[in-house]
C-alpha positions in Angstrom: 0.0 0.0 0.0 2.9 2.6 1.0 4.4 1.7 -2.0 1.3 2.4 -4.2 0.5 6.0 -3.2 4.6 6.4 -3.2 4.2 5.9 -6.5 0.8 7.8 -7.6 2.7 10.3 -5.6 5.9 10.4 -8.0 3.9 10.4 -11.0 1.5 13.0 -10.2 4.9 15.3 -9.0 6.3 14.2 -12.5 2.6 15.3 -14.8 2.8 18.7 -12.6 7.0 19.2 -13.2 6.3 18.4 -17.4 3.2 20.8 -17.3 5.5 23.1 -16.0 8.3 22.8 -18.4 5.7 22.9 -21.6 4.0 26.5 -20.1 7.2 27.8 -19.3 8.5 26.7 -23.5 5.3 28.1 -25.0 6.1 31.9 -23.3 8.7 32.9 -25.1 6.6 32.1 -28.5 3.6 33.8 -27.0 6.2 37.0 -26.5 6.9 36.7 -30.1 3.2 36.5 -31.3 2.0 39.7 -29.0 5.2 41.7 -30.9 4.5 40.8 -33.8 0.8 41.9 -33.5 2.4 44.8 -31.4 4.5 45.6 -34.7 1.5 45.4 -37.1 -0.8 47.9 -35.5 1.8 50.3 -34.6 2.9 50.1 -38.7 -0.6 50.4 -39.6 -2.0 53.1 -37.5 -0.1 55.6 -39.5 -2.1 55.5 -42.6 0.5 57.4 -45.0 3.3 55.5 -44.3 1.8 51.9 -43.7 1.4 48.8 -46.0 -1.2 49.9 -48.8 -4.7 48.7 -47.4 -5.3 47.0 -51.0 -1.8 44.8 -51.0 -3.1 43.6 -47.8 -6.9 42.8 -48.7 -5.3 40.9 -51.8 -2.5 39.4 -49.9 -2.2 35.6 -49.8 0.1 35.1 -46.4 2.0 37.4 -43.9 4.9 37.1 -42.2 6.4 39.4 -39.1 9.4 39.3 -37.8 9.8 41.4 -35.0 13.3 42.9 -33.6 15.3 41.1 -36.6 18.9 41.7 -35.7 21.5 43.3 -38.2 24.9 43.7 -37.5 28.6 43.0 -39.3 31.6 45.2 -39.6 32.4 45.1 -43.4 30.9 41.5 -43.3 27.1 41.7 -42.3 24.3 39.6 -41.2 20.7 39.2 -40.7 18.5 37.0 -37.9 15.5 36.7 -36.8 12.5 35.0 -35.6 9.0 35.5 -36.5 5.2 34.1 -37.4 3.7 33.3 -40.8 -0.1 33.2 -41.6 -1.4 32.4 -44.5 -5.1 33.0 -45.7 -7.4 29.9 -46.0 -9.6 29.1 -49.1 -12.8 30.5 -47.2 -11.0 34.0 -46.7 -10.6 33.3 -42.4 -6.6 33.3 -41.4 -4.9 30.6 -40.4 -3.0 29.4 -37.4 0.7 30.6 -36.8 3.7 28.8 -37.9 7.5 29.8 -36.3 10.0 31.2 -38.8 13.9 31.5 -38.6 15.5 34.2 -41.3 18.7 34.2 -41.5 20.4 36.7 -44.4 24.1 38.3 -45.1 25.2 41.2 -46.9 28.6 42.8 -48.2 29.4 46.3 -47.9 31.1 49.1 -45.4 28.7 49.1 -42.4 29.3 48.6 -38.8 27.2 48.1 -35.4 24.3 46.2 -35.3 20.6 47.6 -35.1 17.1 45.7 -34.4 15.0 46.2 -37.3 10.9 45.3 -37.6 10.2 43.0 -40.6 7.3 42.3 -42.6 7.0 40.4 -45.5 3.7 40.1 -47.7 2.7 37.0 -49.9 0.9 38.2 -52.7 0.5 34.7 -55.4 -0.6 31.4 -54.4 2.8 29.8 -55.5 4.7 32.0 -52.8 2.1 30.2 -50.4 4.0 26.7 -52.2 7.2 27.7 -50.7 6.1 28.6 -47.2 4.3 25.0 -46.9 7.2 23.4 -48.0 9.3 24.8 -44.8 12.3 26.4 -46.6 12.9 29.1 -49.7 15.5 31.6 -50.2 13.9 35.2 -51.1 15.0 36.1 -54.2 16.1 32.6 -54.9 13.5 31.0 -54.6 10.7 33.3 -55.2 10.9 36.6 -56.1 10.7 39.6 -53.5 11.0 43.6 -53.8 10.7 46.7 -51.7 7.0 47.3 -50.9 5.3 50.6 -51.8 3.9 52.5 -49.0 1.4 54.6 -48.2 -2.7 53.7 -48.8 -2.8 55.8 -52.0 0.3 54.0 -53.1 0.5 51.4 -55.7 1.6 47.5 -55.5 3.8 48.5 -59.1 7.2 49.1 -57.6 8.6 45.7 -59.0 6.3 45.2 -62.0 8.7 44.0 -64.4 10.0 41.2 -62.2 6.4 40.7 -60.9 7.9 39.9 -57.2 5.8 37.3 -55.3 7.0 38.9 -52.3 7.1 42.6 -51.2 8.9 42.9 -48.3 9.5 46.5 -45.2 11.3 47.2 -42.6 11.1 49.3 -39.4 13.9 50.8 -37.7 14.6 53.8 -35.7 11.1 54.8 -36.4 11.4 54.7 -40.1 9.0 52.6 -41.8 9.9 51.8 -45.7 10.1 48.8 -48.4 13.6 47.1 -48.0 15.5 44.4 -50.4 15.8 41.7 -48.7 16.9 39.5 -51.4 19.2 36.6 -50.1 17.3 35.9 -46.9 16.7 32.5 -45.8 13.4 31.7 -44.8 13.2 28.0 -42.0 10.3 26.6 -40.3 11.4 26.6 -36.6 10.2 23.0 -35.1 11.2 23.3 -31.9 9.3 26.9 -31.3 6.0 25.0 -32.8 6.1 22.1 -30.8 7.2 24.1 -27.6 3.8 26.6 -28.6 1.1 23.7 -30.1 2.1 21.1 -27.9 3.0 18.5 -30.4 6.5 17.4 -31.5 7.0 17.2 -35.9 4.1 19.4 -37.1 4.3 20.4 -40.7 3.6 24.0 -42.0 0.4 22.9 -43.6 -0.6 20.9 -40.6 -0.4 24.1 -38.6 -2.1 26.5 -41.2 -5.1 24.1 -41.6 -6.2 23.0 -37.8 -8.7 24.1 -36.2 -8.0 23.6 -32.8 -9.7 25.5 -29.9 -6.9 24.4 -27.4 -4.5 26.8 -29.5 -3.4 29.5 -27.0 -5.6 32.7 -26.7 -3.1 35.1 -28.3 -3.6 33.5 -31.2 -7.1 34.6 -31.4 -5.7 38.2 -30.7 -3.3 37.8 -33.8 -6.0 36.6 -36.2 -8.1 39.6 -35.2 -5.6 41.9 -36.0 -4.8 40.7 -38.7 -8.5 40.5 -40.3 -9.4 44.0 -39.4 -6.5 45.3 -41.5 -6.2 42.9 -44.3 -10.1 42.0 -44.4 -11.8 39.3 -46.6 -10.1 38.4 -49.7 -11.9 39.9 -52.5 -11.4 37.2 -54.2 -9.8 33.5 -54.0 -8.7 31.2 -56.9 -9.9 27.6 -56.4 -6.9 26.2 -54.9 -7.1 22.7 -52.4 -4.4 24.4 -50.8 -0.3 24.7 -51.4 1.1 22.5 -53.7 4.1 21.1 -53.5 7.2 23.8 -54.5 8.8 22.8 -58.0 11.9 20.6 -57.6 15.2 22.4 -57.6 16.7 22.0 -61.2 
């Protein structure tokens, strides 16, 4: 008998010590999601210098990456980590999905800076390439410098009809920025540590509808709506396909 409740008593200490341990992973991925909405309405509430309201109504997917790190003396670099939604078939957002960017750059510069990203999927192929857990902007898929302002116009890359537009924040400056070179990784461990589940895919992510997903993500989807709105309209996809084969 002594022995029996010792041991309900170990493995009800042990359930208590792994909830623990998963609540205390998930907060630093919650952090990240309130920035990043933090980081979208603070971009948006200024009206002339924000992401044109009609990119965003038509976009396919977002990504944010708040507080992306740049520094390098001569040599530079680029890292960050960040959230990507896409928008499902019936116009609704999806579920959150953890990014790592990583990006270099040559040039004279020195000291390092933290700089606000945002990067906006406007074709359902870039949606391919985000499903598929890896791409290199530029590479890849094609990316330019957004335009900004509401009565500005999505034609600033026109005649390489970029997938991607991409903006950066810093010191208060809001603008399009290249960002051509930038790696683009699904972060596994940040989704498993914030859904709960070890091995999730991108899609699996994008397409659950779970109600045990933590509350900020309900936050983040609202957001997210009320700028971008419905989709005026949405081709007749089943979802991503699978990204062309490298040549």
């Amino acid at each position: 008998m002594k022995k029996t409740l010792i041991t309900v008593f170990l493995s009800l200490a042990l359930s208590c010590a792994w909830m623990h341990e998963d609540a205390q992973a998930r907060v630093k991925e919650e952090e990240l999601v309130r920035s990043s909405i933090q980081v979208l309405e603070e971009i948006m509430s200024i009206p002339e210098q924000a992401i044109p309201p009609a990119l965003l109504r038509n976009a396919q997917g977002i990504a944010i990456f708040p507080s992306m790190i740049k520094a390098g003396f001569i040599l530079g670099g680029r890292y960050g980590t960040g959230i990507t939604l896409i928008r499902r078939q019936d116009g609704t957002w999806s579920n959150p999905v953890f990014y790592r960017s990583y990006g270099g750059s040559l040039g004279f510069q020195a000291g390092a800076q933290s700089t606000d990203v945002i990067l906006v999927f406007k074709t359902p192929r870039s949606l391919d390439y985000i499903s598929s857990g890896k791409f290199t902007l530029g590479g890849d898929i094609s990316v330019a410098a957004g335009p900004v302002g509401r009565h500005a116009e999505a034609s600033t890359d026109t005649q390489l009809r970029a997938e991607i537009y991409s903006y950066s924040r810093s010191r208060g400056l809001f603008a399009g920025v290249s960002l051509t070179g930038s790696s683009i990784r699904v972060d596994y461990q940040a989704n498993s540590a914030f859904y709960g589940t070890a091995g999730l895919l991108p899609m699996e992510i994008f397409t659950i509808d779970d109600p045990a997903v933590p509350p900020v993500v309900g936050d983040l989807r609202r957001v997210i709506s009320r700028h971008a709105g419905p989709s005026p309209e949405r081709p007749g996809r089943n979802g991503p396909e699978k990204p062309p084969a490298p040549q």
